[in-house]
C-alpha positions in Angstrom: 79.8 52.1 14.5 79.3 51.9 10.4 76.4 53.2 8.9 73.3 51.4 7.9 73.2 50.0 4.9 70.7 47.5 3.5 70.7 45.4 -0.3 67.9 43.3 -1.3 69.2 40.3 -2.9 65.8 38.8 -3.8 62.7 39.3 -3.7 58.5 38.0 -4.6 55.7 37.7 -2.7 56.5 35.0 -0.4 60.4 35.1 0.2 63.1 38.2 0.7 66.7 37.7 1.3 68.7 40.9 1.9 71.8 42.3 3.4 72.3 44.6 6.1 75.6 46.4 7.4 75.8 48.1 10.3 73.9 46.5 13.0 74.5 44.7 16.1 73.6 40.7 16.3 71.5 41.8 19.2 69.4 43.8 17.0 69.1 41.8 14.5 67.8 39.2 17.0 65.2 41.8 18.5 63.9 41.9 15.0 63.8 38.1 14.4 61.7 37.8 17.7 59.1 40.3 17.2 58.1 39.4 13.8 58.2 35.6 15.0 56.1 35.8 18.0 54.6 39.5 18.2 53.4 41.2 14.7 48.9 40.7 14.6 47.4 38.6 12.0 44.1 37.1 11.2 43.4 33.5 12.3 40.2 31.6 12.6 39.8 31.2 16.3 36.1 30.0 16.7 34.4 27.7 14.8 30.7 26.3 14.5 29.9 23.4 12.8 26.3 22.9 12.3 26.4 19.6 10.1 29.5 17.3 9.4 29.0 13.9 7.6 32.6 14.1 6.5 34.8 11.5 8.2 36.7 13.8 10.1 36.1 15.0 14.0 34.9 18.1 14.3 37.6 19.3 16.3 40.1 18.3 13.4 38.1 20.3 10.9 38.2 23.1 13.5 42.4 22.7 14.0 42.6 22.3 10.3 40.7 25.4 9.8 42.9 27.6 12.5 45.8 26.7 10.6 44.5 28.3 7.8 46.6 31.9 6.9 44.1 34.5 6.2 45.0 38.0 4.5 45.5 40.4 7.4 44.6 44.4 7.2 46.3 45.7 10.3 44.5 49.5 10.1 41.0 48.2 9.8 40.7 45.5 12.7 42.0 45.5 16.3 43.2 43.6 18.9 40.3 41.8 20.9 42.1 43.3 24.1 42.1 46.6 22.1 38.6 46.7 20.7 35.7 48.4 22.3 33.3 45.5 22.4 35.9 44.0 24.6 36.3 41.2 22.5 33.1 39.9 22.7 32.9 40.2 18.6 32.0 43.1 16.3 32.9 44.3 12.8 36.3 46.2 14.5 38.1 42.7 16.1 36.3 40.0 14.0 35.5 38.7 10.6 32.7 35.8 9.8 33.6 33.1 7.5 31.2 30.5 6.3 31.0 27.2 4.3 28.3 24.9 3.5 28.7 22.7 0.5 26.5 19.4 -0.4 27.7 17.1 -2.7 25.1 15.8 -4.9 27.3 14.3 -7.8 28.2 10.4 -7.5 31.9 11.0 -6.5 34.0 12.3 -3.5 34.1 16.0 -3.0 37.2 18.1 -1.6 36.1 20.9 -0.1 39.0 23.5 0.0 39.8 27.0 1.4 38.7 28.7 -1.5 35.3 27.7 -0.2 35.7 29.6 2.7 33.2 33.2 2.0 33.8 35.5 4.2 32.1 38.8 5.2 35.0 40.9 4.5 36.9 40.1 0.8 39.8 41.9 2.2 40.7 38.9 4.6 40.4 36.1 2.9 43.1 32.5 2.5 45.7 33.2 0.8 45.7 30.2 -1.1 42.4 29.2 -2.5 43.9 25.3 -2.7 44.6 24.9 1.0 42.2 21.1 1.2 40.2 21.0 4.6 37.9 17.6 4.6 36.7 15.1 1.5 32.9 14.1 1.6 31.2 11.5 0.0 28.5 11.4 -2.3 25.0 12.9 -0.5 27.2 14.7 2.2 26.9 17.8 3.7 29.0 20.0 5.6 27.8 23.3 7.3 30.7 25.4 9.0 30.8 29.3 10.7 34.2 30.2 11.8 35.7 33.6 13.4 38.9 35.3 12.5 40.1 37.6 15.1 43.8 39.0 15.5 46.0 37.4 17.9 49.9 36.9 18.4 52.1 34.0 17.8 53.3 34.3 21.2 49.6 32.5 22.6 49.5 30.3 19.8 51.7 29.7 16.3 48.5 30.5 14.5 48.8 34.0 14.5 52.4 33.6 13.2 53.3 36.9 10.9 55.9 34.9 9.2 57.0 31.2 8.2 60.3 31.5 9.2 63.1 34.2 9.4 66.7 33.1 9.2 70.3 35.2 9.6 73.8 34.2 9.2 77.0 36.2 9.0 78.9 37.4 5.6 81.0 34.9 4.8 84.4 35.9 3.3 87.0 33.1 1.7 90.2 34.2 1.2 93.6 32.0 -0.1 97.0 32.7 -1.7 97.0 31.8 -5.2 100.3 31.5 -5.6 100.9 28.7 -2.7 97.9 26.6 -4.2 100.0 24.4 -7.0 99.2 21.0 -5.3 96.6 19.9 -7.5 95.8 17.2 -5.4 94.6 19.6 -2.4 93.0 21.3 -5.1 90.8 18.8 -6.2 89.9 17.8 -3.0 88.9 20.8 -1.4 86.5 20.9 -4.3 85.0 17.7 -3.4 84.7 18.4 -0.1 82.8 21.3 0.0 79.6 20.5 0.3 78.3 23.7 -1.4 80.0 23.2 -4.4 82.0 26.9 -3.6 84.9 26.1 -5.7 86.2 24.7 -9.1 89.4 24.2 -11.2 90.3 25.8 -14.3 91.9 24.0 -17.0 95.6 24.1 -15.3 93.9 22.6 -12.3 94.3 25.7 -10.0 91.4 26.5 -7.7 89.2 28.9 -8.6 86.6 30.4 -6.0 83.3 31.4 -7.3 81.8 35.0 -7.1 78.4 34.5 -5.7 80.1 32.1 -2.5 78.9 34.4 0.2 75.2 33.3 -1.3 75.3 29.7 0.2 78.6 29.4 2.2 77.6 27.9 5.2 81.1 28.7 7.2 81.2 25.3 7.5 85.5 25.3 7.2 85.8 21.8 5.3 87.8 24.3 2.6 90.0 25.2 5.5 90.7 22.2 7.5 91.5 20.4 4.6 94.5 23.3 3.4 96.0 25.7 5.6 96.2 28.3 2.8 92.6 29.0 2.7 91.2 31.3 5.6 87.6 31.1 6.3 86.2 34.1 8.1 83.1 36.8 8.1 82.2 40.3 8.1 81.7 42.2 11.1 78.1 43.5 11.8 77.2 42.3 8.4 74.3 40.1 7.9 72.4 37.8 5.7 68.9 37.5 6.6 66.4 35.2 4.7 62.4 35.5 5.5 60.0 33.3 4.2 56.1 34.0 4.5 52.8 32.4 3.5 51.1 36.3 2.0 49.5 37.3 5.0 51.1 40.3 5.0 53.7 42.0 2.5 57.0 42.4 3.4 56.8 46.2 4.0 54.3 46.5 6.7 55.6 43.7 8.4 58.8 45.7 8.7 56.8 48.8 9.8 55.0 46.8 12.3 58.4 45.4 14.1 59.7 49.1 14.2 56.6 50.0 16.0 56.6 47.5 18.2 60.5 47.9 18.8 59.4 51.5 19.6 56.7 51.0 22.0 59.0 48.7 24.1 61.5 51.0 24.4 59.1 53.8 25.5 57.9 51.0 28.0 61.0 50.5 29.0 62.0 54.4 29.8 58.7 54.6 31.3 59.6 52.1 34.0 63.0 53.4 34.6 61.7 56.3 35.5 59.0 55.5 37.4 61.6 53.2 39.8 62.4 54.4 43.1 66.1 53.5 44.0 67.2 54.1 47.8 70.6 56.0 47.7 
């Protein structure tokens, strides 16, 4: 097997794409699935609303404000499960956050998540702009809610991620010299649909160097000339992640090689804990 090797292609606060060499589908799927449904984050998961005169249900404001991602810190807080109170609530498993805004001008007031103050300004919403209800003039709206760490795997809530894509390293390869027919030529640029090739002034194909970047493997290239050969890298992959900040990109990747670990020490465990008849 080929050694690791890993290249950041981009990267900011909400989006990494990267390459990796070296490792089996299988793993890479392992790693897709934890962070999905398994990595803890903060979520509101109780809420109390002492006065609504919004026009929204209570329980929408409460579904609106679950959906809410809050800035996670993994070393201070525990699992309910985990905790010591059980997870009845204390300052270890859960963080207060409260609103309660009247609107005493002559227009419509949005109240947003920025309005959210919670007890702990380490977990807070990411985004300050995330809208929750509009209230008329005179309104009042009085709201406690709960954050607690939980799992994507109970609900999508707790979800460490937005999404996390992979796809294999694409490689397009074609004999120069057997491309003359300017006609195919011009129509295998029209028909790909990532816009992956384009003629030179002699009307001979050219391929573009950043392809592998958005080359679906889709094959129009090839099933429209049989001198092109679309193909990928073994064990190479392209993996994208998107995230909405509630945690950065590096202890997320910690966190799935922890959790990797401790399944695989479950897994020993169990093995050898089995009795098997001979």
């Amino acid at each position: 097997m080929s050694s690791l090797k890993l290249d950041i292609i981009d990267k900011d606060e909400h989006n990494l794409k990267f390459i990796v060499e070296g490792v089996s589908i299988e793993m890479i799927n392992a790693i897709r699935r934890i962070m999905l449904t398994e990595i803890p984050v903060m979520a509101i998961d109780e809420v109390i609303i002492l006065k609504n005169d919004s026009p929204l249900y209570d329980e929408i404001i409460a579904h609106r404000l679950g959906l809410i991602p809050l800035k996670t810190d993994l070393d201070t807080y525990k699992l309910p499960e985990e905790c010591e109170c059980e997870g009845y609530g204390c300052s270890l498993c859960q963080v207060s956050l409260t609103c309660e805004i009247s609107n005493s001008t002559n227009s419509s007031l949005d109240i947003y998540s920025g309005d959210l103050v919670s007890n702990d300004p380490e977990i807070v919403p990411v985004d300050p702009r995330i809208p929750i209800v509009k209230i008329d003039k005179n309104d009042k709206v009085i709201i406690e809610a709960y954050a607690v760490l939980g799992k994507a795997m109970d609900h999508a809530k707790w979800q460490a991620v937005s999404n996390i894509a992979y796809r294999n390293y694409p490689v397009i390869e074609f004999n120069e010299k057997d491309m003359n027919d300017h006609d195919v030529n011009s129509l295998i640029v029209r028909m790909c649909p990532e816009k992956l090739y384009e003629l030179t002034g002699n009307k001979e194909l050219k391929l573009k160097n950043d392809y592998w970047k958005t080359c679906t493997l889709c094959k129009s290239c090839e099933s429209n000339s049989d001198k092109i050969k679309v193909s990928y890298k073994e064990n190479v992959y392209i993996i994208t992640v998107e995230s909405d900040g509630v945690l950065p990109f590096d202890v997320i990747f910690k966190k799935i090689f922890e959790i990797f670990n401790e399944k695989i020490d479950e897994f020993i465990t169990k093995l050898e804990d089995l009795e098997i008849e001979t």
